[in-house]
N, C-alpha and C positions, 0 to 999 in steps of 0.2 A: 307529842312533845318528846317523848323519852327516846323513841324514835332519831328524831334531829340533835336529842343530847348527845347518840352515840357515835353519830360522826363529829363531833367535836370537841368531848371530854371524855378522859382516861376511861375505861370500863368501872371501873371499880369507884367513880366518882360521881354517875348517873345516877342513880337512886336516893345519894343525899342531895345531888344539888336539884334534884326533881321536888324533892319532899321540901326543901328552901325557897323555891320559885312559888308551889303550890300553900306553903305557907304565911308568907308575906305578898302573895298575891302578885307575882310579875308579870309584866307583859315583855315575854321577851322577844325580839327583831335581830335577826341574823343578816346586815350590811355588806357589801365590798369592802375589802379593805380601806382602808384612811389614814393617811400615814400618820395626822398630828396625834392619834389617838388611839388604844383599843378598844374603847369600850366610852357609856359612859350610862348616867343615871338621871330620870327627870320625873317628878311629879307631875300627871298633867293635871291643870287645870278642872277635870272632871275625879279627879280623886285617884286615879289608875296609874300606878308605879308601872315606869315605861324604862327599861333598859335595852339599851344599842350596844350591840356587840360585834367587831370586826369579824367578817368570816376567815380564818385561819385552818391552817394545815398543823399547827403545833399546838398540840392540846391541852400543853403543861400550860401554856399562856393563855390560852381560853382557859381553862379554868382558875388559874389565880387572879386573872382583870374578871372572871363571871362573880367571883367571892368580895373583891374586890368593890365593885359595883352595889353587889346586895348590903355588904356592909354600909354604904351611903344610906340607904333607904332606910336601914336598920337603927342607926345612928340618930339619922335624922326623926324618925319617927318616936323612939327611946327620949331625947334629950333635945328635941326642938329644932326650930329650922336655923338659931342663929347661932350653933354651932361653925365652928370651921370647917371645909370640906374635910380636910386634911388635919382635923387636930385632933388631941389628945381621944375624945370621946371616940371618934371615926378608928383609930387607932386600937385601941384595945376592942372594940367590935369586928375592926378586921382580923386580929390575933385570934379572938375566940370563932371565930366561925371558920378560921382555916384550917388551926390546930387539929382537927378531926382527919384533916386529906393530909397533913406531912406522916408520912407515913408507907412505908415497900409497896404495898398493896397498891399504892396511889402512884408513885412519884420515881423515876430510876434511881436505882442506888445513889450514883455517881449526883443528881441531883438533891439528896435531901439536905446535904448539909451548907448547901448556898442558899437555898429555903430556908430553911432554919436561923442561918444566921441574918436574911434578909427581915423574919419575922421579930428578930427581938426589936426593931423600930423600922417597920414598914414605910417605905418612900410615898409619894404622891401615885407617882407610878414606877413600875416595876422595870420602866427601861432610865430610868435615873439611878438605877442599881448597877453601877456595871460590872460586877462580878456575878449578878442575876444576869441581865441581858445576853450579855457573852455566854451564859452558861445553859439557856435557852435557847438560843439562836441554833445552837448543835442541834436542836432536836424537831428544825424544820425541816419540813417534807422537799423543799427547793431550795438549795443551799445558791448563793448567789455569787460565785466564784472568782467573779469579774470586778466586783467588788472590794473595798477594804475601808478598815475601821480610821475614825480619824487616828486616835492614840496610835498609829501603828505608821504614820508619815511622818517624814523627817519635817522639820521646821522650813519653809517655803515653799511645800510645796502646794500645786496648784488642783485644785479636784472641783468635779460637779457635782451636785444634790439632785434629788430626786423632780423636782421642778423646774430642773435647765438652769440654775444660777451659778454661777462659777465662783469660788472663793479661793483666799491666798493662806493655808496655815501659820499661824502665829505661833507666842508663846503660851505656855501653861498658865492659867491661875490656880485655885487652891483643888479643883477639880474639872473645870471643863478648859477648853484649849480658844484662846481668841485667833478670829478667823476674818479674815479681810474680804469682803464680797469687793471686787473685781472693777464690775460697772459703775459702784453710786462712791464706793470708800468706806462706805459702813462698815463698823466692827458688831460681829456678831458674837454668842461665844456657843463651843459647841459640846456636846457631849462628847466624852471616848469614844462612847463602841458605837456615833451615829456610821451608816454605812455610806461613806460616796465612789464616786468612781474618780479613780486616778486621772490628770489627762499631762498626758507626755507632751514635754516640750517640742 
């Protein structure tokens, strides 16, 4: 296992999230990527804490969705199952079990302080952040060139998603941008920093 930890989390963050997996008893599964998700966390049925993990080239994001993840288990097991995924409880267990990796040793400089501030109220996930996502994106191994962020097209324009649908950019709401898919008229809304591709008139 420690082995497969090191192709995919920081050096200096193997050994605790070794001792966190071995501790709370994980079964962890290293996937293809998926684009609705990084990761995620399931109780099976036979007792066995089963975490799915997108296999990634950026390690800062495998390790915050691996922390991520255990805080679920951690949560749930602590304070019940009819907890919220994402509330308060889930919250401050993902705080304390991260707090240990913000930190040089772990994390680039130029990263700790969008950590940090992403940690004083942790999102669902870590790309509903977007001054996290954008701020991790830098530090994938395949930068996607051809690519651009919604937030960064003017207002009509037209672009693809990763599944061939074509959409019309709209106006801003309070943070994500409404976005006219093409074929049906459906309004969708999207994140900033999702990635599509332009397509020229």
């Amino acid at each position: 296992m420690s082995q497969v930890l090191e192709k995919y989390l920081p050096e200096m963050a193997v050994t605790p999230c070794l001792e966190l997996i071995k501790q709370f008893g994980v079964h962890l599964k290293i996937v293809n990527k998926r684009v609705t998700r990084h990761g995620d966390y399931r109780r099976l049925p036979n007792g066995q804490h089963l975490i799915t993990m997108n296999a990634t080239s950026n390690k800062y994001q495998f390790l915050i969705t691996l922390i991520h993840e255990i805080a679920h288990l951690v949560a749930f097991e602590k304070y019940g199952r009819r907890i919220k995924p994402h509330g308060v409880e889930w919250k401050q267990t993902f705080i304390n079990l991260m707090v240990p990796f913000i930190r040089p040793e772990v994390f680039p400089t130029k990263l700790l302080p969008v950590i940090a501030n992403h940690f004083r109220n942790p999102k669902a996930s870590s790309s509903t952040d977007t001054n996290l996502a954008l701020a991790l994106k830098q530090y994938d191994a395949v930068q996607h060139k051809e690519n651009s962020y919604v937030f960064e097209l003017p207002m009509g324009s037209v672009f693809r998603i990763y599944n061939g649908k074509i959409f019309k950019k709209g106006k801003k709401r309070t943070k994500r941008y409404e976005c006219l898919e093409v074929a049906t008229g459906r309004m969708y809304l999207f994140q900033p920093n999702a990635e599509v591709e332009v397509l020229k008139d």
